[in-house]
Backbone bond lengths (Angstrom), bond angles and torsions (degrees), N, CA, C in turn:
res aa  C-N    CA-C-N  psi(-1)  N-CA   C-N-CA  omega(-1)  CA-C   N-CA-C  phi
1 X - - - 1.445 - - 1.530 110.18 -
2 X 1.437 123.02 -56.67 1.369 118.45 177.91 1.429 115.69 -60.87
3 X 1.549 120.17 -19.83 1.110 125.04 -164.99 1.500 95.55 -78.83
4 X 1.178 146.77 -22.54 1.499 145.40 -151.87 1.550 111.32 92.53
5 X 1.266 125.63 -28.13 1.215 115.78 -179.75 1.646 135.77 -60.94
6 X 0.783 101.62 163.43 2.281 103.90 168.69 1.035 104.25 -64.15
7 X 1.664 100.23 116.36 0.741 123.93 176.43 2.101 117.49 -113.80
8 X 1.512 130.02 160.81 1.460 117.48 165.51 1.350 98.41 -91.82
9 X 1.295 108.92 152.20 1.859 131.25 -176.97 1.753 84.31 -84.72
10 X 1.201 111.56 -59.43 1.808 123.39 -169.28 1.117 117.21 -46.44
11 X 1.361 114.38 -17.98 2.101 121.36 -156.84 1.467 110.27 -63.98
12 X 1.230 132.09 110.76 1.485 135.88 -166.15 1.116 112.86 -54.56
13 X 1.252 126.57 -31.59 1.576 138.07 157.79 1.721 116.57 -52.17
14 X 0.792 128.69 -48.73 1.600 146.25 150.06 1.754 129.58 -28.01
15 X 1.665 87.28 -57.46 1.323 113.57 -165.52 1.778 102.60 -96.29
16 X 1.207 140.19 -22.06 1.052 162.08 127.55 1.796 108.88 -24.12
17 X 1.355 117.97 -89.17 1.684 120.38 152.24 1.591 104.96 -8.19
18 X 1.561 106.61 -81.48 1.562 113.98 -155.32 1.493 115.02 -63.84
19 X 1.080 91.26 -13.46 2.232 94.11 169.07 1.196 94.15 -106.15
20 X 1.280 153.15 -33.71 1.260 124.28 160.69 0.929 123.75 -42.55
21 X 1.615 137.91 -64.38 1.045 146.71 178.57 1.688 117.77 -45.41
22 X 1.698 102.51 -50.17 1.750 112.45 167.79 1.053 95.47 -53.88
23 X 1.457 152.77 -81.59 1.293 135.82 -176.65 1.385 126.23 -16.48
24 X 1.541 117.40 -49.63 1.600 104.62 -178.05 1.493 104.26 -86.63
25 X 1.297 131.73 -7.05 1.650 126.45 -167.54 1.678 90.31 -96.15
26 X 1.231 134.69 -29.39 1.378 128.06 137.90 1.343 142.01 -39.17
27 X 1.552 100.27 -29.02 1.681 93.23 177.64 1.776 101.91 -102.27
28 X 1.415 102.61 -18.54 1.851 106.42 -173.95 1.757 94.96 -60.92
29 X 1.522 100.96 -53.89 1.125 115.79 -179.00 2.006 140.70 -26.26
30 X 1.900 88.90 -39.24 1.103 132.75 160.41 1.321 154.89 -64.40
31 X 1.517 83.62 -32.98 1.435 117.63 177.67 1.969 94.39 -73.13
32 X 1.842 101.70 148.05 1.415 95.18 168.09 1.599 113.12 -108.46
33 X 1.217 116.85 162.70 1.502 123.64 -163.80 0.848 128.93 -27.20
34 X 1.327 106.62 -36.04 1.550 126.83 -162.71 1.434 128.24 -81.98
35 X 1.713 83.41 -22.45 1.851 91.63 162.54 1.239 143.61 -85.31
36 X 1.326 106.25 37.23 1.357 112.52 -178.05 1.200 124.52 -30.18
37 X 1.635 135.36 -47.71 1.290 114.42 179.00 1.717 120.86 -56.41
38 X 1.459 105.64 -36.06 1.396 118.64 179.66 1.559 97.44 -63.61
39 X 0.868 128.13 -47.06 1.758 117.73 -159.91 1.694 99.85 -79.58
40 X 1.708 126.36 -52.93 1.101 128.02 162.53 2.018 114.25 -28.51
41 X 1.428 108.11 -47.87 1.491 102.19 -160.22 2.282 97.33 -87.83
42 X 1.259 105.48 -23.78 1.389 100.43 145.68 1.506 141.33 -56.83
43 X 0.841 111.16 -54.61 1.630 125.11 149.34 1.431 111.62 -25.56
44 X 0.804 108.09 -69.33 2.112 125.67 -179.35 1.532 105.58 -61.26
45 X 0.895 114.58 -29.69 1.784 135.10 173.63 1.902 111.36 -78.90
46 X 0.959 95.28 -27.87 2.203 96.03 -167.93 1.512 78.45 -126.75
47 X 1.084 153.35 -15.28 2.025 124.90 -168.23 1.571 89.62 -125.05
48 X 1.661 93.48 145.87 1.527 111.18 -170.11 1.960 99.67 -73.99
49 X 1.242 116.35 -7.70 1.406 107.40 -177.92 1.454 106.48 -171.67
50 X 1.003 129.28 133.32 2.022 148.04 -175.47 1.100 84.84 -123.80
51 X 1.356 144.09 148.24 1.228 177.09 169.75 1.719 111.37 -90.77
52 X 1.355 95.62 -52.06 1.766 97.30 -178.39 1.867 93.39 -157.22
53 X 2.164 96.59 -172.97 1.510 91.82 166.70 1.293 113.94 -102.69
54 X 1.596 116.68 49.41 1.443 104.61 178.32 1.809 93.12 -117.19
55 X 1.575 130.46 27.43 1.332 130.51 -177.65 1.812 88.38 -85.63
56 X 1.604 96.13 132.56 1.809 101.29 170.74 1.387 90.68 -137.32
57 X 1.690 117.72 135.10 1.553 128.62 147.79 1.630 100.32 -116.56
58 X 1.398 95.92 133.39 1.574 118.12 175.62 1.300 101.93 -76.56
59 X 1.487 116.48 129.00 1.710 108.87 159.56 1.051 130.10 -66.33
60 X 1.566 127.19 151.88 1.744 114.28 0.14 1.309 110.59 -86.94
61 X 1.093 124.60 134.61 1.727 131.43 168.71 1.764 91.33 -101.40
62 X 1.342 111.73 135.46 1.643 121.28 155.86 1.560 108.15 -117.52
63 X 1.721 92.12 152.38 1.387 91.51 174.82 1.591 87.27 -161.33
64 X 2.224 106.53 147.53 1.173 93.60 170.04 1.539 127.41 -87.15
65 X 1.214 119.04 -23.80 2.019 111.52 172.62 1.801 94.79 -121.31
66 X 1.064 117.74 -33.37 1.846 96.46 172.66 1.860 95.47 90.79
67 X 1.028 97.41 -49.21 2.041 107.39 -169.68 1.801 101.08 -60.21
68 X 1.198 115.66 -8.31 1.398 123.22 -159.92 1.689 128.03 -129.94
69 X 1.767 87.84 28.84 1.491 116.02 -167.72 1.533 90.32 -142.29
70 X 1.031 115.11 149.42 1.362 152.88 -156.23 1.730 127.54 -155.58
71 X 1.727 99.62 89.51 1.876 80.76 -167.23 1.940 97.45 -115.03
72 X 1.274 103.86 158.91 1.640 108.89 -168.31 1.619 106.76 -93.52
73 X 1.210 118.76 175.53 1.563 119.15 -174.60 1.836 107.77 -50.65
74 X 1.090 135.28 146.44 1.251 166.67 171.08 1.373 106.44 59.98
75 X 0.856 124.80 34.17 1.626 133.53 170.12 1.738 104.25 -41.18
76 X 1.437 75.35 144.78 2.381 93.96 -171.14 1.944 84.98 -136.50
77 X 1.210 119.60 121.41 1.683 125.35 135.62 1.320 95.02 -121.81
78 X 1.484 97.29 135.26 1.322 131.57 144.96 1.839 122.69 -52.83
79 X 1.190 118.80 179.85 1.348 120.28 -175.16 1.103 107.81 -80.08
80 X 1.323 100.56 159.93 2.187 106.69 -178.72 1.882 98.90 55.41
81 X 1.113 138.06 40.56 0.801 111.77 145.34 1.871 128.43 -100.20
82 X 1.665 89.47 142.30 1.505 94.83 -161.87 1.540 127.54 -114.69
83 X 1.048 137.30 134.42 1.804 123.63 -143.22 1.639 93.81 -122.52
84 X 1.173 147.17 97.30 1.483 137.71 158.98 1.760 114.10 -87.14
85 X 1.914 96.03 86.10 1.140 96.31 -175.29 1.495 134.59 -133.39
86 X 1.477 90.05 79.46 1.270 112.85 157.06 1.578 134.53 -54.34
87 X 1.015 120.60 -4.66 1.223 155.80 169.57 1.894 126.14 -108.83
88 X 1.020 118.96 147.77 1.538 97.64 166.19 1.357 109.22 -72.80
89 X 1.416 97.29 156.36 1.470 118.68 171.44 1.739 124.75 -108.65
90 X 1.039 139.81 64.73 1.378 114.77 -141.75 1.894 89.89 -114.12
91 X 1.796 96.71 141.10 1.524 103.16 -171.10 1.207 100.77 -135.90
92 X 1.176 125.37 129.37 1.524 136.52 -172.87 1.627 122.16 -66.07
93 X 1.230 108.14 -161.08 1.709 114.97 176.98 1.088 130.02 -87.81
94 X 1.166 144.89 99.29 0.893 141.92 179.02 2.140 120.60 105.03
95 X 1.318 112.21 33.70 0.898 132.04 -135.40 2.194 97.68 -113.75
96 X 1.306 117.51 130.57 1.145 116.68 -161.04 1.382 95.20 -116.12
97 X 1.774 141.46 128.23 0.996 126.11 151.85 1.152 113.13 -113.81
98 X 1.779 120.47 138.45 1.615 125.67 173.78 1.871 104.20 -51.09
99 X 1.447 97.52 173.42 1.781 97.03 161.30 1.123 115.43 -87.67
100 X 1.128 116.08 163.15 1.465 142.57 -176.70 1.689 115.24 52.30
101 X 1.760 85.13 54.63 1.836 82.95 -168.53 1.958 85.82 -111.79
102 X 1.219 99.56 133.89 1.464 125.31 -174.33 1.419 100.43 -100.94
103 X 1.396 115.20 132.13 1.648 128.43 154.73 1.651 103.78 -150.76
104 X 1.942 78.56 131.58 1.555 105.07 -176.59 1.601 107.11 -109.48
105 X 0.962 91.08 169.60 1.848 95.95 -176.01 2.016 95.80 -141.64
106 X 1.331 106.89 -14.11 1.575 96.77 -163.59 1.825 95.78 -79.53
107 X 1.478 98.32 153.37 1.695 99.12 163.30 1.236 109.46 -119.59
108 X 1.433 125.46 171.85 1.932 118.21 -178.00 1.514 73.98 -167.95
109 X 1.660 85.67 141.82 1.503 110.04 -179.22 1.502 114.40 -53.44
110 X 1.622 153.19 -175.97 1.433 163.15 172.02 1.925 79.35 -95.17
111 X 0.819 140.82 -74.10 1.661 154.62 -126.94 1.535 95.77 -92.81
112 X 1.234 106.12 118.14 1.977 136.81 -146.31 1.440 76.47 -68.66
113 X 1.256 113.91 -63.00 1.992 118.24 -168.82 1.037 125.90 -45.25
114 X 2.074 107.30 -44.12 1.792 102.89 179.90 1.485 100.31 -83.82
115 X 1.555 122.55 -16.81 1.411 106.01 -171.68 1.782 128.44 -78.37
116 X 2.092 90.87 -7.78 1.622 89.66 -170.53 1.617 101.45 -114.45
117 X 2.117 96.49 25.16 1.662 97.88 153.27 1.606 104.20 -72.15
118 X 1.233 111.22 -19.64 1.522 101.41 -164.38 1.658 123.40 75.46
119 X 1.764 94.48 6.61 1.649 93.42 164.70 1.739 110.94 -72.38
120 X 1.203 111.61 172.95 1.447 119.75 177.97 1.588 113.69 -155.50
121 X 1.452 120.20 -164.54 1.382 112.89 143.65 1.688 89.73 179.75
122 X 1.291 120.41 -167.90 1.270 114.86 -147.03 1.502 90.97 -151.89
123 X 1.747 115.13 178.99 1.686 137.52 -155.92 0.692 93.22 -167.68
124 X 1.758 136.29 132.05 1.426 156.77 172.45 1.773 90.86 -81.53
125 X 1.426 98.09 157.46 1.516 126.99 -157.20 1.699 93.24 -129.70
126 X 1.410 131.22 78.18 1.220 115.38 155.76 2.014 141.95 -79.87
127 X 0.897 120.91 130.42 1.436 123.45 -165.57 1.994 83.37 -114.92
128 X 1.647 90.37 154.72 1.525 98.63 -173.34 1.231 99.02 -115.93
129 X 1.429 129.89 -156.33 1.798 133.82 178.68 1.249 92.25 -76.61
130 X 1.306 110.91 158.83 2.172 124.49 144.28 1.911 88.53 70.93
131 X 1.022 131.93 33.40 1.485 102.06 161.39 1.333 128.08 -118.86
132 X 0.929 128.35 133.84 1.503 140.86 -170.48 1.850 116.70 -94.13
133 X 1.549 107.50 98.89 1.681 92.04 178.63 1.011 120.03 -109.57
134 X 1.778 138.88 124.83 1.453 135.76 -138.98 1.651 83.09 -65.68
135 X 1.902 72.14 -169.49 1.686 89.50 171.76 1.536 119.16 -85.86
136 X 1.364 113.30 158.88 1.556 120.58 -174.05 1.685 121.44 57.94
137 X 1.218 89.41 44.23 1.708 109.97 -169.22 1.788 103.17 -84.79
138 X 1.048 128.84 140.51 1.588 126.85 169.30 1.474 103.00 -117.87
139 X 1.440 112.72 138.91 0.931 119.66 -161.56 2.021 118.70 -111.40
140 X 1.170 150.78 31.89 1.301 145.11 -112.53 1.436 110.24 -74.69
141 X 1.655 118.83 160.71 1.463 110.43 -173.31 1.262 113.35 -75.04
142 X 1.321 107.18 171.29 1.764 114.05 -159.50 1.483 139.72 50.94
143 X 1.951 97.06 22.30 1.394 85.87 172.41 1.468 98.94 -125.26
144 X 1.893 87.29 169.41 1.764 118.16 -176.92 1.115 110.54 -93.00
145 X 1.388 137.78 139.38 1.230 134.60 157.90 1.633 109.37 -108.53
146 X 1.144 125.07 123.60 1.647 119.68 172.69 1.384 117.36 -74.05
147 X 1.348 120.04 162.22 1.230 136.12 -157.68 1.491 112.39 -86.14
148 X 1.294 128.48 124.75 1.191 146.04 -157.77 1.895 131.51 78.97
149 X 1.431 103.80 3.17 1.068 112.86 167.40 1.146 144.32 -64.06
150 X 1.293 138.46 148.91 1.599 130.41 -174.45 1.697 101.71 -123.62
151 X 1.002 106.13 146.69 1.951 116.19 -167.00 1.614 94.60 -135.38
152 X 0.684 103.70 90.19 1.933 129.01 178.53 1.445 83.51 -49.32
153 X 1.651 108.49 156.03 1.589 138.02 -146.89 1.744 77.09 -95.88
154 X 1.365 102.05 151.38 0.982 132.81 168.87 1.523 127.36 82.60
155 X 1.610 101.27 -0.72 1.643 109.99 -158.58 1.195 99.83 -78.67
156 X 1.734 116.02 165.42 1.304 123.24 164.09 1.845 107.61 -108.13
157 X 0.978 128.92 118.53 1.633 134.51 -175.07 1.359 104.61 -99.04
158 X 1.549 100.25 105.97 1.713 95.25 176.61 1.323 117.66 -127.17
159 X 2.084 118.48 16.79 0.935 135.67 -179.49 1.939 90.36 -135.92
160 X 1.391 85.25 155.73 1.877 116.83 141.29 1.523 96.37 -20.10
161 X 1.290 107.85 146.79 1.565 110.24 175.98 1.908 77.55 -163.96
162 X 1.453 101.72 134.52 1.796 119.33 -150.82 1.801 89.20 -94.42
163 X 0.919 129.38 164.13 1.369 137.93 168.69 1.674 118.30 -73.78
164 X 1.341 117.26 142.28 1.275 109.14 -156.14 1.336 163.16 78.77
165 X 1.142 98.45 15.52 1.593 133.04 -152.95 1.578 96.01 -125.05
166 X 1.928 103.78 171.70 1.075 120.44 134.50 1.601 113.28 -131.58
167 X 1.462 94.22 140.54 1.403 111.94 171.37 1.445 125.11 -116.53
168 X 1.865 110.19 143.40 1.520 101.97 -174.30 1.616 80.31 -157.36
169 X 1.434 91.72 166.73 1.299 139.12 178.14 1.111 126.80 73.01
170 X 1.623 142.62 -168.43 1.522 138.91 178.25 1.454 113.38 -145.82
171 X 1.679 97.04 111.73 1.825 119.56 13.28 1.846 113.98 -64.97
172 X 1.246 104.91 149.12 1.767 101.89 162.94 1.249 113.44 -60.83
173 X 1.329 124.20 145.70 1.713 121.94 -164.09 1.536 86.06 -160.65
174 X 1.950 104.90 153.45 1.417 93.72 -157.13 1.744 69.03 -92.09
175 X 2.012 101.07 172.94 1.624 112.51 177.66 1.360 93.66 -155.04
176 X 1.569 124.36 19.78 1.926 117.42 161.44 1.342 92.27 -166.55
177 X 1.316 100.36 117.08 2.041 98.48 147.47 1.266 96.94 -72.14
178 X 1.709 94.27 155.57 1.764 101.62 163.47 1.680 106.07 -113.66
179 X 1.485 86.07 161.96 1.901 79.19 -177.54 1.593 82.46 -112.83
180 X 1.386 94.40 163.22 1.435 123.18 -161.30 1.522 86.09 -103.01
181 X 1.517 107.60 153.85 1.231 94.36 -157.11 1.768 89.84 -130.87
């Protein structure tokens, strides 16, 4: 699966993982605001890498294995954010996401027959330093976002998006370089 290859959705080995993992995005889930140390040391428990203790996701955050996300020093999600990551996920330093911003990594065939084999396979999701993606952002597998970018609320990203920029709409398309100042 991480490798890119075909993979089964069904594989008891798989499916085993993904309720494990639902299990702790259930109890993070649970936890009330105020417990930050408790929700912080969950976090470190369901994501393959925290950077520091300044990583915060607002509830509810979902994710399907958690082991396959990667967030960089001072990480911010907003609420409803949701991780389908079958794929790596890797998100840089300093990195802002709106709520209800979705990134998937799974793929499933167009063709009703190969898709209700329940084969699949998956695309890593890279995020760079300094980027900010509004709220209600979709995110598609196999793409890059470069470092310092902003991805205006609502977009769907189903390409490369270059560092330095802003990008919006769907498809997301860049519409400002920024100059570095």
């Amino acid at each position: 699966m991480l490798a890119g290859e075909v993979y089964s959705a069904v594989d008891p080995d798989l499916l085993r993982e993904l309720n494990e993992a639902k299990d702790l995005v259930f109890d993070y889930n649970q936890l009330r605001p105020s417990q930050r140390a408790e929700r912080l040391a969950l976090l470190k428990r369901l994501l393959g890498h925290v950077a520091d203790d300044e990583a915060f996701i607002n509830q509810p955050f979902y994710c399907d294995y958690g082991s396959h996300i990667s967030v960089g020093r001072r990480f911010f999600a907003n609420f409803g954010f949701t991780v389908l990551d079958e794929a790596r996920v890797t998100i840089g330093d300093d990195c802002f996401i709106g709520p209800h911003v979705h990134i998937y990594t799974a793929c499933h065939s167009t063709d009703p027959t190969e898709r209700n084999t329940r084969q699949e396979w998956a695309r890593p999701v890279t995020i760079g330093d300094n980027v900010w993606i509004g709220g209600s952002v979709t995110i598609l597998p196999g793409v890059t976002i470069g470092s310092g970018t902003t991805i205006g609320a609502g977009s769907v990203v189903v390409n490369d998006i270059p560092s330095g920029v802003v990008a919006v709409g769907n498809p997301c398309r860049v519409v400002k370089q920024l100059v570095k100042a």
